[in-house]
C-alpha positions in Angstrom: 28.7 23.9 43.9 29.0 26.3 46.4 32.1 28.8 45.8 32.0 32.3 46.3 34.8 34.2 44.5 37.3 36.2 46.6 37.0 39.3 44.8 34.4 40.1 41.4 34.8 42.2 38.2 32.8 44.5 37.5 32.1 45.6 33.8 30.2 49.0 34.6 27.9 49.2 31.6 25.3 52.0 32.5 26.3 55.2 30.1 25.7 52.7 27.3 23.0 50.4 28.4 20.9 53.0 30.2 21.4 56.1 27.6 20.4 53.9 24.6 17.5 53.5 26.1 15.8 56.8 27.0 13.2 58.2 25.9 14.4 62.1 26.0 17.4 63.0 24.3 20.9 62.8 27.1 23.1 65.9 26.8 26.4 65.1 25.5 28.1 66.7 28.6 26.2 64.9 30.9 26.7 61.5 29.6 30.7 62.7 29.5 30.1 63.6 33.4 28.6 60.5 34.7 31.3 58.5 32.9 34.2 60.8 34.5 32.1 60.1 38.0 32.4 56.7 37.0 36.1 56.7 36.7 36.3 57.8 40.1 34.7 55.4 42.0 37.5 52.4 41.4 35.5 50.7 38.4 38.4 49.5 36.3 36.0 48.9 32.8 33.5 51.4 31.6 31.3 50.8 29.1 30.7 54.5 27.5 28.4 53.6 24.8 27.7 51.9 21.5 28.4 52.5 17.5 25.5 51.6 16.0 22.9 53.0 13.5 21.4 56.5 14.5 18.3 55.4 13.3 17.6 52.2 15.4 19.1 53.5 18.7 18.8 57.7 18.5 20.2 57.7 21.8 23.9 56.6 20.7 24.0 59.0 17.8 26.7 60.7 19.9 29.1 58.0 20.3 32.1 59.9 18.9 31.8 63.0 20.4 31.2 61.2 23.9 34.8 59.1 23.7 36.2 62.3 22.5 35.1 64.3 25.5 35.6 61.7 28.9 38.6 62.7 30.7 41.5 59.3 30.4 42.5 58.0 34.3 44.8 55.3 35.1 43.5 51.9 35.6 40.2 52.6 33.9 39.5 50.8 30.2 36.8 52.8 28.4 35.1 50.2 26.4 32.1 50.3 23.7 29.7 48.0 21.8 29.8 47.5 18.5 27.8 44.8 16.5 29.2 44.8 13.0 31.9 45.6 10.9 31.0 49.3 10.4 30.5 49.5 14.5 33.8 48.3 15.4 35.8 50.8 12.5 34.2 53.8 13.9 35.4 52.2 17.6 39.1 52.1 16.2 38.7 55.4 14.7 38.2 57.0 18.0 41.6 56.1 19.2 40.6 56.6 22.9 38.9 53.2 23.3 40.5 50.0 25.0 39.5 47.4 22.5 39.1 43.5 22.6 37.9 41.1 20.5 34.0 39.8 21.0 32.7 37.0 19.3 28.6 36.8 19.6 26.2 33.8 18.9 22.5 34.1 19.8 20.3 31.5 22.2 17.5 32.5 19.6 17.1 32.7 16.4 13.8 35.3 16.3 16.0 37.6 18.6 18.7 37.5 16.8 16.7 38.4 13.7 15.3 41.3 15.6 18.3 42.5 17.1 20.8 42.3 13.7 18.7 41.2 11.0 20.6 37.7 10.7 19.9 34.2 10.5 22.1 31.8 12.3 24.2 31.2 9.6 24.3 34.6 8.6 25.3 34.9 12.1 28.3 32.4 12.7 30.4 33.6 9.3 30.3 36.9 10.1 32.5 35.6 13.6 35.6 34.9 10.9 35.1 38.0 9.2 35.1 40.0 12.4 38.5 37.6 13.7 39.9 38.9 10.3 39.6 42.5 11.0 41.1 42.0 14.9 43.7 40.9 13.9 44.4 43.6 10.7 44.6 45.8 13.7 45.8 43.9 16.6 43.1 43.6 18.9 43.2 40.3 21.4 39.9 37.8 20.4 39.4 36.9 24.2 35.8 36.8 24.9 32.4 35.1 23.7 29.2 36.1 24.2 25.5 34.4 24.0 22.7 36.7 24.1 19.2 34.9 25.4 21.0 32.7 26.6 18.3 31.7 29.9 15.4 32.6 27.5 13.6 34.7 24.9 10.7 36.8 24.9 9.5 35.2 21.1 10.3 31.9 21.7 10.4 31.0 25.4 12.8 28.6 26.8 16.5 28.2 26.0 17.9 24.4 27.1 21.2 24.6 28.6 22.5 22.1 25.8 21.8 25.0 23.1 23.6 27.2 25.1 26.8 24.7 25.6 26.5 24.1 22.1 26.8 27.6 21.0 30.2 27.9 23.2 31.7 25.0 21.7 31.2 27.1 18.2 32.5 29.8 19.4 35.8 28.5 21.0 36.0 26.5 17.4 36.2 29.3 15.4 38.0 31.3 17.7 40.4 28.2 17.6 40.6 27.9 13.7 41.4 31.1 13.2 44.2 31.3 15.7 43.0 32.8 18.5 41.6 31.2 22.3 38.8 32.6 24.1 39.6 32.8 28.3 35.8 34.3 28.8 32.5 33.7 27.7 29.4 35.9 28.9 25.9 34.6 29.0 23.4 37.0 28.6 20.1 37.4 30.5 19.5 39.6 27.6 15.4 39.6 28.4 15.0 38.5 32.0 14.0 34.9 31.5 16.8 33.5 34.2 15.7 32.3 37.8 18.3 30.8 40.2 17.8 27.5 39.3 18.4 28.3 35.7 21.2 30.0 36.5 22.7 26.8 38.6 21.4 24.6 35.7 22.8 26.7 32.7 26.0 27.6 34.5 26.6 24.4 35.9 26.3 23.1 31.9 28.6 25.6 30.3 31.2 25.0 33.4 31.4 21.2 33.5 31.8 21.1 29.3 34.4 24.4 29.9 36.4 24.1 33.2 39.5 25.8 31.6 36.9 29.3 30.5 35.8 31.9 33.5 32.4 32.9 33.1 30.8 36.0 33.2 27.0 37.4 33.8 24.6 39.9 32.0 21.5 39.9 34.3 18.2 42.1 33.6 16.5 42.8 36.0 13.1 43.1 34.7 11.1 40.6 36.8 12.9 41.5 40.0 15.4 38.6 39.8 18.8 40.4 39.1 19.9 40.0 42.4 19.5 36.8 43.2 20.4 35.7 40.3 23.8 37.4 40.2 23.9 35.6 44.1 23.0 32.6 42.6 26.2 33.2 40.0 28.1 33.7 42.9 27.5 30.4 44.4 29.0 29.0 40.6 32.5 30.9 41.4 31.2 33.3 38.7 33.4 36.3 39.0 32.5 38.3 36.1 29.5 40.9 36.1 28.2 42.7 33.9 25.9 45.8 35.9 24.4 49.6 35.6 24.9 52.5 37.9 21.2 53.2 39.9 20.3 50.2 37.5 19.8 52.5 34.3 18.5 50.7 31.2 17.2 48.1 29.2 16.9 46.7 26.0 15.1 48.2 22.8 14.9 45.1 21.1 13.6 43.2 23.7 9.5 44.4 22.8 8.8 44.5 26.7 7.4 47.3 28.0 8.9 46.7 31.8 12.3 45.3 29.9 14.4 46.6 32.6 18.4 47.3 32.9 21.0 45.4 34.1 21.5 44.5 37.8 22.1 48.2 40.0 25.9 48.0 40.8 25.6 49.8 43.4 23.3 47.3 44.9 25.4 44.3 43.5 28.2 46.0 44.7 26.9 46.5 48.3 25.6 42.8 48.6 29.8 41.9 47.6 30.9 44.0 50.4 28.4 42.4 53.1 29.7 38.8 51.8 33.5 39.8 52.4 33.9 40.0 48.8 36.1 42.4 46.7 35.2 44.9 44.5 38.0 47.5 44.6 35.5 50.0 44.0 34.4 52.9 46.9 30.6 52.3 47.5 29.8 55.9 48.6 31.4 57.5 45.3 29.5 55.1 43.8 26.2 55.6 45.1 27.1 59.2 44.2 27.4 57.8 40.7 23.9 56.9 41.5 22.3 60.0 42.7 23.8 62.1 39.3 22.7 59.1 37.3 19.1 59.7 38.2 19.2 63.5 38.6 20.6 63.5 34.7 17.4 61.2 33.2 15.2 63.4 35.5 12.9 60.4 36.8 13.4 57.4 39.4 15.9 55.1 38.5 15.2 51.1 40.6 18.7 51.4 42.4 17.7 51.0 46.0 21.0 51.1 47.9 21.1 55.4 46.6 18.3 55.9 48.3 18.9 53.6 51.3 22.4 53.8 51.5 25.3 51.6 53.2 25.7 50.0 56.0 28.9 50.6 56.1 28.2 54.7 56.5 24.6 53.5 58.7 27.9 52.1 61.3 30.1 54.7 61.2 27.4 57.1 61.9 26.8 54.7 65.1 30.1 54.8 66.4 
């Protein structure tokens, strides 16, 4: 299949996935400044951090005080992470959030204990539990997500059949408890996706779902983001997951190169070259980039920033 989308989504994710991840402590105020950069550039969903424990990710111990201090603009969702129960009340507490309904199954069980402490059936009866307290608050259960699901640093490969098979869960519980999923994400959670295994794993979940859009969470930690998000592309996938100057990576992940999501600024830049739609201004964005790395004080992979677009490189040329 060779279908590019007209126009992509972008789920800006860096204030969360890069900030959790540092190694220095992130002022308040300039997490709250990159986010209300952010909102500037035409990204319509921001990702401005994560309610979880203090403890196992320091960096997200302001989570509160961040959603309390961005500045709201029309057209922009503000979304967080949550993994439990106790995540998603202090979410809804907030009252500044735009909130949706996430159902998560794992491609691996070892990760999955690492990352929550779970077993797989530990794992799928929480889903219910979380459907449950949705819909006490009336929040939409639209989206499904499986983390590792191209691979996994403790136990290697993940087949493609897994990875259908963990869909088909999801939509039946979504289903028996009333609700319908329109999205499910797979997650490249620690880098183990090539092209092919994007082809191979998308082509799977596609042909068993044709009635579910897909969308991608791609590390970049062996250099394959890119291609891989190209190689999405090609699938019609029109859903992205990405992080400004490509901030990031995962704690869990026990890599010591575990790298961020794909740059949006670069995945955003390779969109505009293909004639496809972003909505979003590159050069506000690449300033997005530049603040991005000036606030963690070290080089940040993004290469467009430093490079910039073609688009100005022209205009400059007359």
């Amino acid at each position: 299949m060779n279908s590019l989308p007209p126009r992509v989504h972008i789920h800006e994710e860096g204030p969360r996935e890069g900030f959790q991840i540092e190694r220095g402590p992130i002022p308040t105020a300039q997490k709250i400044r990159l986010v209300d950069a952010l909102a500037e550039t035409g990204l319509a969903d921001i990702q401005v951090t994560s309610f979880v424990h203090p403890g196992k990710v320091p960096g997200m111990a302001d989570a509160e005080a961040v959603v309390a201090g961005i500045t709201p603009r029309p057209g922009v969702r503000f979304t967080a992470l949550w993994l439990n129960q106790r995540g998603l009340e202090r979410a809804i507490a907030t009252g500044r959030l735009h909130l949706e309904g996430k159902l998560t199954l794992y491609g691996s069980d070892a990760f999955l204990k690492r990352n929550q402490n779970r077993d797989p059936e530990a794992q799928r009866a929480a889903q219910p539990e979380l459907i449950a307290m949705y819909q006490a608050h009336d929040i939409p259960v639209r989206t499904g997500f499986v983390t590792a699901a191209f691979g996994c640093n403790f136990e290697g490969d993940v087949p493609a059949e897994r990875v259908v098979r963990l869909v088909d869960e999801m939509r039946a519980i979504a289903r028996d408890h009333g609700e319908e999923l329109s999205l499910v994400g797979l997650g490249d959670t620690m880098a183990w996706a090539t092209p092919e295994r994007i082809r191979r794993v998308v082509g799977a979940v596609q042909d068993a779902n044709p009635d579910v859009a897909l969308s991608l969470h791609l590390h970049d930690t062996r250099g394959l983001g890119l291609a891989n998000a190209y190689a999405g592309l090609q699938m019609g996938v029109a859903h992205f997951d990405a992080a400004v100057a490509g901030l990031g990576g995962c704690p869990f992940a026990a890599h010591a190169g575990a790298a961020g999501n794909i740059c949006t600024e670069d995945f955003a830049f390779m969109c505009a070259e293909m004639g496809i739609e972003t909505g979003i201004d590159l050069e506000k964005l690449i300033a997005c980039a530049v603040l991005a790395e000036e606030i963690v004080g070290h080089p940040l992979p993004g290469k467009v920033k430093t490079g910039g677009s073609l688009a100005a490189l022209r205009a400059r040329l007359g």
